[in-house]
KEMARNU-578324 format. One record per atom (N, C-alpha, C): residue number from 1; residue in one letter; atom name; y, z, x. Coordinates in nm, 3 decimals. Example, Ala and Ser with C-alpha at 12.3 -4.5 7.8 and 13.67 -1.06 7.14 Angstrom:
BEGIN
<1,'A','N',<-0.569,0.780,1.319>>;
<1,'A','CA',<-0.450,0.780,1.230>>;
<1,'A','C',<-0.330,0.780,1.320>>;
<2,'S','N',<-0.225,0.708,1.285>>;
<2,'S','CA',<-0.106,0.714,1.367>>;
<2,'S','C',<0.003,0.787,1.290>>;
END
This chain:
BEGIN
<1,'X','N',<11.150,9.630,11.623>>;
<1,'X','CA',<11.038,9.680,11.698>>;
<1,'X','C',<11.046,9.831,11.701>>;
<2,'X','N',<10.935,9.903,11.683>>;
<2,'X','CA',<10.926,10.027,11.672>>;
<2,'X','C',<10.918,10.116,11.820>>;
<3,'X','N',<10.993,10.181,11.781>>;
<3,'X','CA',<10.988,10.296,11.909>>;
<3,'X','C',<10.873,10.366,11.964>>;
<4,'X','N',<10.874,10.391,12.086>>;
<4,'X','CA',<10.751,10.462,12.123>>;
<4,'X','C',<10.736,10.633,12.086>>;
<5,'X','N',<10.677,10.706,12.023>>;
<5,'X','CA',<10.700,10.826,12.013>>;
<5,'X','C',<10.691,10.952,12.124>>;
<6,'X','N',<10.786,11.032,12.163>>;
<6,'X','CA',<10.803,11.112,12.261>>;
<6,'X','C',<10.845,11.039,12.410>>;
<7,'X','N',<10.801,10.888,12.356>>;
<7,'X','CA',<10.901,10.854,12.524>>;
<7,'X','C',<11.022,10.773,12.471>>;
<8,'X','N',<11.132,10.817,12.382>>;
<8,'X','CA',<11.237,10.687,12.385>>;
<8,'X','C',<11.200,10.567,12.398>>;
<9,'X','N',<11.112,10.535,12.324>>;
<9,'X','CA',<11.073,10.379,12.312>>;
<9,'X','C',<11.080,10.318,12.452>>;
<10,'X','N',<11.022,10.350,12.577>>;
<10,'X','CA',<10.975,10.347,12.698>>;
<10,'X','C',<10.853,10.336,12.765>>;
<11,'X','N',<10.753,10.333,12.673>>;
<11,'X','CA',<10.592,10.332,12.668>>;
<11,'X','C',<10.554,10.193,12.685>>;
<12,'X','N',<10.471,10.136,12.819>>;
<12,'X','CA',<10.426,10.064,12.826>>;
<12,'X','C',<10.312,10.055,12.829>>;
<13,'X','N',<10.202,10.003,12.754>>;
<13,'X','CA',<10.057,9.986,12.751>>;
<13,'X','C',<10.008,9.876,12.837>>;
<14,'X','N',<9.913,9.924,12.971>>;
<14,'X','CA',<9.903,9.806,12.986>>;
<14,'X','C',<9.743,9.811,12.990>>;
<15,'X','N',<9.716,9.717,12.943>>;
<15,'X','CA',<9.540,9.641,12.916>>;
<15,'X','C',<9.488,9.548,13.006>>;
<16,'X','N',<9.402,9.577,13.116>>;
<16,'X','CA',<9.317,9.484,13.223>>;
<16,'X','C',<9.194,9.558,13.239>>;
<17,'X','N',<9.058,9.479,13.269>>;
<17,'X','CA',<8.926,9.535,13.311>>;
<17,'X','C',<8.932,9.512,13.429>>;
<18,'X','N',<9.016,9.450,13.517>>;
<18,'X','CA',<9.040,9.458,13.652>>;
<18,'X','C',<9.146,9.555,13.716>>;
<19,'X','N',<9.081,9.657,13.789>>;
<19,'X','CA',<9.137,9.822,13.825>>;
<19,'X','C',<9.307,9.746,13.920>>;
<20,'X','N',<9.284,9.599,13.979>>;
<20,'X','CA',<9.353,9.615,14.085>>;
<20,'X','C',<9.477,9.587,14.031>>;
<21,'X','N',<9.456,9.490,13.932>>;
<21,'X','CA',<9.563,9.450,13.783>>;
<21,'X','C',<9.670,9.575,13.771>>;
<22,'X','N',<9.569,9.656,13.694>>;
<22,'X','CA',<9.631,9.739,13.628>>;
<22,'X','C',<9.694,9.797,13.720>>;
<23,'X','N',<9.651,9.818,13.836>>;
<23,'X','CA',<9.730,9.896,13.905>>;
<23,'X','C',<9.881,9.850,13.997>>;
<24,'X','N',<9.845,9.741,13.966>>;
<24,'X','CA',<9.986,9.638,14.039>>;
<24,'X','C',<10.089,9.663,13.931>>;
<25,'X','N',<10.058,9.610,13.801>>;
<25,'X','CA',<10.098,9.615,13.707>>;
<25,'X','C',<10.156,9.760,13.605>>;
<26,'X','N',<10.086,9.878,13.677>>;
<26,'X','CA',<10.125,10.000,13.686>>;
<26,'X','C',<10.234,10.044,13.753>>;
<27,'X','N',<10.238,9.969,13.891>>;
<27,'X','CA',<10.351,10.019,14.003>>;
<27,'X','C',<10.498,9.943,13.932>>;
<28,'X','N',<10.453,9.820,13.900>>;
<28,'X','CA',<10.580,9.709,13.859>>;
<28,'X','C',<10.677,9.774,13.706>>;
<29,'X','N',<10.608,9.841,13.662>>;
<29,'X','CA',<10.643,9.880,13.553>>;
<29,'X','C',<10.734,10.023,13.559>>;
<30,'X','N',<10.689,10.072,13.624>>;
<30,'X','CA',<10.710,10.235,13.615>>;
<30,'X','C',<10.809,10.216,13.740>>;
<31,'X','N',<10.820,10.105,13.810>>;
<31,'X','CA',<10.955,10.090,13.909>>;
<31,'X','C',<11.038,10.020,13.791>>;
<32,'X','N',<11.053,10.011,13.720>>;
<32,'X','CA',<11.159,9.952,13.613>>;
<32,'X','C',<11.156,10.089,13.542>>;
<33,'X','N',<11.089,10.208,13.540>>;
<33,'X','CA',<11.189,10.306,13.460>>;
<33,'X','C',<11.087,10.334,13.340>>;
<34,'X','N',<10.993,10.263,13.329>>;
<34,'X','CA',<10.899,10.335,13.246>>;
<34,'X','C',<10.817,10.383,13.224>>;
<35,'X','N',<10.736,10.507,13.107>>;
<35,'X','CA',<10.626,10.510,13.182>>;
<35,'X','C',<10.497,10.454,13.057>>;
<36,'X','N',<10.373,10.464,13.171>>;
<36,'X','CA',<10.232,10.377,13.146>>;
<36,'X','C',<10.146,10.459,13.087>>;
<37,'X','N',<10.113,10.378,12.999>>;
<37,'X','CA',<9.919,10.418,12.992>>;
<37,'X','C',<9.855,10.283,12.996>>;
<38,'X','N',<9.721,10.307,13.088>>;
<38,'X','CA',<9.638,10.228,13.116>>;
<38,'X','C',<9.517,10.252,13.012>>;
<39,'X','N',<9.473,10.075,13.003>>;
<39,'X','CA',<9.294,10.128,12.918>>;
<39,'X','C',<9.244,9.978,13.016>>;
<40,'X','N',<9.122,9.937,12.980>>;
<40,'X','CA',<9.094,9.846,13.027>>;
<40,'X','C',<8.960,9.782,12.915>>;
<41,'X','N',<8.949,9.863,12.864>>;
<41,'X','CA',<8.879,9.826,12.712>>;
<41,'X','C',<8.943,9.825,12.546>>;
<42,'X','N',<8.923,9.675,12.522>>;
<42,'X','CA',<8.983,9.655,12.384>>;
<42,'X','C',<8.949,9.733,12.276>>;
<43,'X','N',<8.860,9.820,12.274>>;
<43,'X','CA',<8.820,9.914,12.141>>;
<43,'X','C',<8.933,10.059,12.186>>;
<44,'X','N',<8.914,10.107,12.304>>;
<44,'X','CA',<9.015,10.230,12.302>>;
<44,'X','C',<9.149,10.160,12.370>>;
<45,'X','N',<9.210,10.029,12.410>>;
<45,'X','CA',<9.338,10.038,12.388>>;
<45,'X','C',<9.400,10.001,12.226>>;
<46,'X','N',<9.312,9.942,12.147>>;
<46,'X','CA',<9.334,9.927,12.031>>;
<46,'X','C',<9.360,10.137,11.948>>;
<47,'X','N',<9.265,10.221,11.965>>;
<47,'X','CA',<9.278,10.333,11.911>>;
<47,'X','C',<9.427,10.397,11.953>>;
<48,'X','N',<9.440,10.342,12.114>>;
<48,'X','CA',<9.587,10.430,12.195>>;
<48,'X','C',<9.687,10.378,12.155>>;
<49,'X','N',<9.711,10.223,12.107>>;
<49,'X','CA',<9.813,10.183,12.095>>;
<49,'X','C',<9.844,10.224,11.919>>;
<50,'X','N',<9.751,10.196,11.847>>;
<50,'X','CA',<9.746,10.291,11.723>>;
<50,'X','C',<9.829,10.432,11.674>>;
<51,'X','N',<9.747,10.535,11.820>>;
<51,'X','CA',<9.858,10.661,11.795>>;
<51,'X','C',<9.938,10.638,11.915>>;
<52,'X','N',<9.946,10.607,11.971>>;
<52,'X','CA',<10.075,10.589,12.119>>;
<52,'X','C',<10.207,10.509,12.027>>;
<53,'X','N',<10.196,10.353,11.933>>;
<53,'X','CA',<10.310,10.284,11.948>>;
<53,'X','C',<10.371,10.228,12.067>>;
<54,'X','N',<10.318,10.191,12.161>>;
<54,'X','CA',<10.387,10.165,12.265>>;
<54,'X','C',<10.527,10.061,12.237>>;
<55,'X','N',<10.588,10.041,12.352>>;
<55,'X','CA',<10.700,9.973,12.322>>;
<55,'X','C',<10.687,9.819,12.377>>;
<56,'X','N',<10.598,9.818,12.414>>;
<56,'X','CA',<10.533,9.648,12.458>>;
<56,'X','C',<10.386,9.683,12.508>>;
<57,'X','N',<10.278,9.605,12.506>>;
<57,'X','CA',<10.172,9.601,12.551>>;
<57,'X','C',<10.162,9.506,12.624>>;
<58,'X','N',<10.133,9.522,12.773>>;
<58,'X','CA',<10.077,9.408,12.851>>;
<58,'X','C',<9.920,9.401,12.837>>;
<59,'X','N',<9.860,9.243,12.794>>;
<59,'X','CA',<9.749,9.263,12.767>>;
<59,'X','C',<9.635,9.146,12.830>>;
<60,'X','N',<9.552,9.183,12.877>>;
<60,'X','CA',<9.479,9.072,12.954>>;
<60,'X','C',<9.396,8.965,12.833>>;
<61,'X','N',<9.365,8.847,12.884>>;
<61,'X','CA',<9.335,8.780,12.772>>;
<61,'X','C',<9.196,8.805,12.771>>;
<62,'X','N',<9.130,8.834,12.901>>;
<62,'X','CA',<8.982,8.824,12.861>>;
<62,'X','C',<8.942,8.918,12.913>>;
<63,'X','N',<8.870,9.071,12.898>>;
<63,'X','CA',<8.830,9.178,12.886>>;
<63,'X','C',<8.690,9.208,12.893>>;
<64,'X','N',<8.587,9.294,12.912>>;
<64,'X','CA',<8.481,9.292,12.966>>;
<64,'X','C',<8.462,9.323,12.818>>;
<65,'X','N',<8.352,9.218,12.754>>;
<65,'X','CA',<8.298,9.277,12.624>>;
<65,'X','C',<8.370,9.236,12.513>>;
<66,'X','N',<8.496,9.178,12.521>>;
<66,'X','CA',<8.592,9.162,12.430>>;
<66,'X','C',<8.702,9.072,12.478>>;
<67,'X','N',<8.792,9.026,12.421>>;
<67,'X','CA',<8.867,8.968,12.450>>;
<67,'X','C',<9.041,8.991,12.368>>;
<68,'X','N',<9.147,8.936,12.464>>;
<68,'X','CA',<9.265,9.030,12.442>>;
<68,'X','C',<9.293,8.930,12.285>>;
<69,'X','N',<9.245,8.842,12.257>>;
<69,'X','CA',<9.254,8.796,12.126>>;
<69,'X','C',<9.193,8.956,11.986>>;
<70,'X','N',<9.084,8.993,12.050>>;
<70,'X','CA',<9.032,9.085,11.943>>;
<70,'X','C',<9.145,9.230,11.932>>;
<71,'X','N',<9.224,9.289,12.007>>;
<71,'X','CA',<9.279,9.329,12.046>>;
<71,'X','C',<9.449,9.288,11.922>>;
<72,'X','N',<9.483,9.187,11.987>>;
<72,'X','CA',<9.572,9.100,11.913>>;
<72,'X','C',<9.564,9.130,11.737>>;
<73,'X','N',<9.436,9.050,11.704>>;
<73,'X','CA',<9.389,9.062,11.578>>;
<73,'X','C',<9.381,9.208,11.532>>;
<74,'X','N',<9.319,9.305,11.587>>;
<74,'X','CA',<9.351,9.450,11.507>>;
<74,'X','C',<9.481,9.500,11.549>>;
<75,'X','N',<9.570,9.460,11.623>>;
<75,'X','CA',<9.728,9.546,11.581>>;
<75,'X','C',<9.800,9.414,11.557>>;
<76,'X','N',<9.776,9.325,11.502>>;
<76,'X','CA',<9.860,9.211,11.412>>;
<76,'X','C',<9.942,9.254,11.309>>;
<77,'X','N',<9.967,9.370,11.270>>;
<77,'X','CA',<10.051,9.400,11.170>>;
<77,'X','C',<10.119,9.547,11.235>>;
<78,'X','N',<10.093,9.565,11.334>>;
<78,'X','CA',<10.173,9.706,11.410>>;
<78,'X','C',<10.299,9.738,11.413>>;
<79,'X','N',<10.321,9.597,11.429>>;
<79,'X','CA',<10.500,9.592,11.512>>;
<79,'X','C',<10.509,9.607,11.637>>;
<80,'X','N',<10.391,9.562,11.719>>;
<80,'X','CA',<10.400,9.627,11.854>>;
<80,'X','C',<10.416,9.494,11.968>>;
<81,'X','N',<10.507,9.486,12.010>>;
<81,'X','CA',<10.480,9.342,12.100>>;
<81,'X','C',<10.426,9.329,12.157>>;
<82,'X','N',<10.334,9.199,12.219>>;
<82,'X','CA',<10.262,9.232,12.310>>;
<82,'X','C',<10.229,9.088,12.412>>;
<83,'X','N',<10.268,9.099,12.527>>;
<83,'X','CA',<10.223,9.008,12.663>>;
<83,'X','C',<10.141,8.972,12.690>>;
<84,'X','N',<10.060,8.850,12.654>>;
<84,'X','CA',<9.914,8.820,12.755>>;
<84,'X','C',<9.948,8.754,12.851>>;
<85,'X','N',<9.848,8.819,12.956>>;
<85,'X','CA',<9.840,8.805,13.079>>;
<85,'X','C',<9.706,8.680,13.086>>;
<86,'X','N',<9.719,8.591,13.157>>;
<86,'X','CA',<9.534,8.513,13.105>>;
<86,'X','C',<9.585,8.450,13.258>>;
<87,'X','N',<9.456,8.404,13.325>>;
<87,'X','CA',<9.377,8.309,13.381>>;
<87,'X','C',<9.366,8.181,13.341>>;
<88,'X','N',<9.344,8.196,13.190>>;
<88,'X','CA',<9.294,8.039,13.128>>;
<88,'X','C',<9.426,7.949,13.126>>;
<89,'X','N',<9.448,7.813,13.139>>;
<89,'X','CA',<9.587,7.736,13.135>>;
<89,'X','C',<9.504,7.615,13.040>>;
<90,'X','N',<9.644,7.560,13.039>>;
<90,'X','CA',<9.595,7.437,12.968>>;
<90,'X','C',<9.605,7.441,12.818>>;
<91,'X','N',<9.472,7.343,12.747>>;
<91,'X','CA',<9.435,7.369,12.635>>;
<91,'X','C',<9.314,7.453,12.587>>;
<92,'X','N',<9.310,7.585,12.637>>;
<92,'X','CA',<9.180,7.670,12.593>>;
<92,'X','C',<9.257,7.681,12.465>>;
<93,'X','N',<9.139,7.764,12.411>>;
<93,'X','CA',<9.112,7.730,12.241>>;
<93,'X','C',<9.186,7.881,12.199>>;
<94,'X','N',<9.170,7.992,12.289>>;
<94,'X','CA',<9.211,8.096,12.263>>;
<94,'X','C',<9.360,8.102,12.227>>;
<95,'X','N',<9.399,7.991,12.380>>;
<95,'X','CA',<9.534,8.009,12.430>>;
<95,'X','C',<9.633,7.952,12.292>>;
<96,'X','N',<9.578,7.870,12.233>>;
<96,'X','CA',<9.618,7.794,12.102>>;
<96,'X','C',<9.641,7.929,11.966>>;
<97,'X','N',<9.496,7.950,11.980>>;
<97,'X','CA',<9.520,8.032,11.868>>;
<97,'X','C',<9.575,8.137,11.865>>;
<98,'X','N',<9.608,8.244,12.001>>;
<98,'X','CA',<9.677,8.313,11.987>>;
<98,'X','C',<9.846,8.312,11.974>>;
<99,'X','N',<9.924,8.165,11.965>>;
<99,'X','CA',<10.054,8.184,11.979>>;
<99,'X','C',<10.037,8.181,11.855>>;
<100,'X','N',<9.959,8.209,11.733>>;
<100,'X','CA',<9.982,8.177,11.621>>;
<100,'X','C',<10.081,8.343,11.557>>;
<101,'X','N',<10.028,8.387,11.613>>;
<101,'X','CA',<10.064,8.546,11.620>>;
<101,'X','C',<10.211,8.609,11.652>>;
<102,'X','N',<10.292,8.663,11.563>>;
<102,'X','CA',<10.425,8.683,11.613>>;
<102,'X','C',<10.447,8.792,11.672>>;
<103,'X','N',<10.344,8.853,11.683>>;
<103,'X','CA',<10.349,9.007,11.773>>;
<103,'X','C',<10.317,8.965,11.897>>;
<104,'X','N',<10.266,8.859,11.984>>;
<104,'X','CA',<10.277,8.813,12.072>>;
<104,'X','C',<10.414,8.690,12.124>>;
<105,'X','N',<10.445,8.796,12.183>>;
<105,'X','CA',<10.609,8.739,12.268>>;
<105,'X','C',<10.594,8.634,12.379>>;
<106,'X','N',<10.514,8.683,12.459>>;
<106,'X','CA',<10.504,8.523,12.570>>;
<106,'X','C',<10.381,8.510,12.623>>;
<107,'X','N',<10.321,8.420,12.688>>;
<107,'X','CA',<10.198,8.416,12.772>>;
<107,'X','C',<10.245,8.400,12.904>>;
<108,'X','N',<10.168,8.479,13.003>>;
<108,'X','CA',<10.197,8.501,13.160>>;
<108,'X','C',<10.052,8.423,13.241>>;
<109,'X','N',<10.088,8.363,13.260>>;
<109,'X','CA',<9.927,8.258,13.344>>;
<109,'X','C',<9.951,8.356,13.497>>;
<110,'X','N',<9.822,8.430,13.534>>;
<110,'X','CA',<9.796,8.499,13.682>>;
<110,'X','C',<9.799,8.322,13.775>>;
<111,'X','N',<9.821,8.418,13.836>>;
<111,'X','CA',<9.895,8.507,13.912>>;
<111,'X','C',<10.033,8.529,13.881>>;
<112,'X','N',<10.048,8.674,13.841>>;
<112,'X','CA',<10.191,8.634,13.747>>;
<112,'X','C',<10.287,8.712,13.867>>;
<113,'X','N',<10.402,8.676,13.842>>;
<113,'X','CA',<10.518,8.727,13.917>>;
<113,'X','C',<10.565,8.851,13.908>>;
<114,'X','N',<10.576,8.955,13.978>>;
<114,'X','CA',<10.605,9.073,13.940>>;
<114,'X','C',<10.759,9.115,13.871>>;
<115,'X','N',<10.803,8.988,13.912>>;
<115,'X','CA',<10.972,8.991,13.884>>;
<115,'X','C',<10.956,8.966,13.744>>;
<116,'X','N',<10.908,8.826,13.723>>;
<116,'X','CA',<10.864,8.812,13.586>>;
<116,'X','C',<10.824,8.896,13.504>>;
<117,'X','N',<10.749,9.007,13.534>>;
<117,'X','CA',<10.686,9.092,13.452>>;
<117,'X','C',<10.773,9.220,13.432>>;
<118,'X','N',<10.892,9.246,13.497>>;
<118,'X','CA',<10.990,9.352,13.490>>;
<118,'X','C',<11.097,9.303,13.362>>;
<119,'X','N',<11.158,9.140,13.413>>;
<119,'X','CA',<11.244,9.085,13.357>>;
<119,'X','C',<11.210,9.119,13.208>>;
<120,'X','N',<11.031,9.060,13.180>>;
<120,'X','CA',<11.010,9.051,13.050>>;
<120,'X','C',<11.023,9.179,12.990>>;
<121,'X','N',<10.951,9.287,13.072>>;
<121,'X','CA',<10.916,9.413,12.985>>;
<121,'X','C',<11.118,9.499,12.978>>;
<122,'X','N',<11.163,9.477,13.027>>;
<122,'X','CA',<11.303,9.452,12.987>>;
<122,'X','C',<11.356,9.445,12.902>>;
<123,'X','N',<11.360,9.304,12.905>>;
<123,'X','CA',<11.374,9.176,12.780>>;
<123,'X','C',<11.310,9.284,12.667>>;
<124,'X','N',<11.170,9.299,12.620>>;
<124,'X','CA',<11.126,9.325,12.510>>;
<124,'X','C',<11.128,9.486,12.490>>;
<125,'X','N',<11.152,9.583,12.582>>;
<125,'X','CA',<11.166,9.703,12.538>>;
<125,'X','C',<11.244,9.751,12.607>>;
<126,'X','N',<11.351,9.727,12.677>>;
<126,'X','CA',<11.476,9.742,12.680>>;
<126,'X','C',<11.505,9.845,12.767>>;
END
């Protein structure tokens, strides 16, 4: 997995169209020691994570306008790991097709655990 540039591979991206998300998910992160950029749209977190590299992306599955699958699909060859966060459980159709993807590391069903979400971003960027 590739390093983040100018932060010691410490860059966490995180992706929600819900402000309150991101911002939970802002505090949880950056109390583990790293730091954030926020987007909440799949066309410019796709451009940031592009020149950023982040060192994991937390990413919501369903996005205003887009969805964290489209997202997925244009940095599928990045090297960049990346977390969905989803609502949807079960057998949605998305939820299927996106484990197909090895740049996606785990799925987090909300209400997700904040512990959970330290442990992981941890776990995957160290």
């Amino acid at each position: 997995m590739g390093k983040s540039e100018g932060t010691n591979g410490r860059l966490v991206m995180i992706v929600d169209d819900d402000e309150s998300i991101r911002d939970l998910m802002d505090f949880i992160v950056k109390r583990e020691g790293f730091d954030t950029v926020l987007d909440s749209s799949a066309k410019s977190a796709v451009e940031k994570a592009e020149k950023l590299n982040p060192a994991v992306i937390l990413l919501d599955m369903s996005l205003t306008n887009s969805t964290g699958m489209d997202v997925v699909e244009k940095l599928k060859d990045r090297n960049i790991p990346i977390v969905i966060m989803t609502g949807y459980t079960g057998d949605h159709e998305d939820l299927k097709n996106i484990r197909k993807y090895p740049c996606v590391k785990c799925l987090l069903t909300k209400p997700v655990s904040p512990q959970s979400v330290a442990d992981i971003i941890k776990e995957i960027a160290g």
